[in-house]
C-alpha positions, -999 to +999 in steps of 0.1 A: -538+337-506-505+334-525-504+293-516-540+290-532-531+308-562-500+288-566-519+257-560-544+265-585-516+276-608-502+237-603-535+218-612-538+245-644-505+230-657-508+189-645-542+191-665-524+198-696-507+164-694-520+140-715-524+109-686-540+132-663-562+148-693-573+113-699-579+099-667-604+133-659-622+124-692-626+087-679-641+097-643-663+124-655-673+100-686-680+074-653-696+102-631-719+109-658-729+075-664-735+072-624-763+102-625-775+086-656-784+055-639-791+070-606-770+054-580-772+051-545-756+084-528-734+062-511-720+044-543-718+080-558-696+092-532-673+055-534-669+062-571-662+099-566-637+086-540-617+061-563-621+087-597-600+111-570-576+085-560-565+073-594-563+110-608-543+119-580-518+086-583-518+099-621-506+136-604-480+121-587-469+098-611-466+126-638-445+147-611-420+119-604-417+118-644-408+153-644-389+155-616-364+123-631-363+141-668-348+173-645-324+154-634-310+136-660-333+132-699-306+105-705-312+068-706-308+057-667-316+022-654-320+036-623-347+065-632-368+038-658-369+018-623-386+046-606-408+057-637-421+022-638-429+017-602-446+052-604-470+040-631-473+008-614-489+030-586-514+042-608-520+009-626-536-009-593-554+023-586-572+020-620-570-019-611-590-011-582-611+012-595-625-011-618-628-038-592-650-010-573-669+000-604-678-038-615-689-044-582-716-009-578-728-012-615-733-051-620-770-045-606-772-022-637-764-049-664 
């Protein structure tokens, strides 16, 4: 019971970060849109699926952040390097995403 609690504890404090407050805003934003227009069930759950994806690459990415500024909130080559290869992660998520999203609402427009 201890792991949930701690798990839950963990999503409490990612959801204060700004990138991961934003990118939940987007996907319910594009989740509510999706009821509106009442998509298939099977487009519902792709879009659920990449909303998911790129808030969890946004979770990750926001961890490797921290973790780099514990180690060192100094300029580093080495820890921009990783930083920008993290967000790069989450850029052809969203890049995908909206591939994915064009694609299931283009029959709407």
């Amino acid at each position: 019971m201890n792991k949930f609690k701690n798990a839950f504890n963990g999503l409490f404090l990612v959801i204060k970060d700004k990138s991961v407050k934003i990118q939940i805003i987007i996907g319910l934003i594009i989740l509510l849109f999706s009821l509106i227009l009442k998509i298939e069930i099977s487009d519902f759950i792709i879009i659920l699926l990449v909303i998911i994806m790129v808030i969890s690459f946004e979770i990750i990415n926001t961890l490797i952040e921290k973790l780099c500024d514990l180690y060192s909130k100094d300029y580093n080559l080495e820890i921009k390097k990783i930083k920008d290869i993290s967000a790069g992660l989450v850029l052809i998520s969203a890049i995908f995403s909206l591939i994915i999203g064009v694609l299931i609402f283009k029959k709407f427009i």
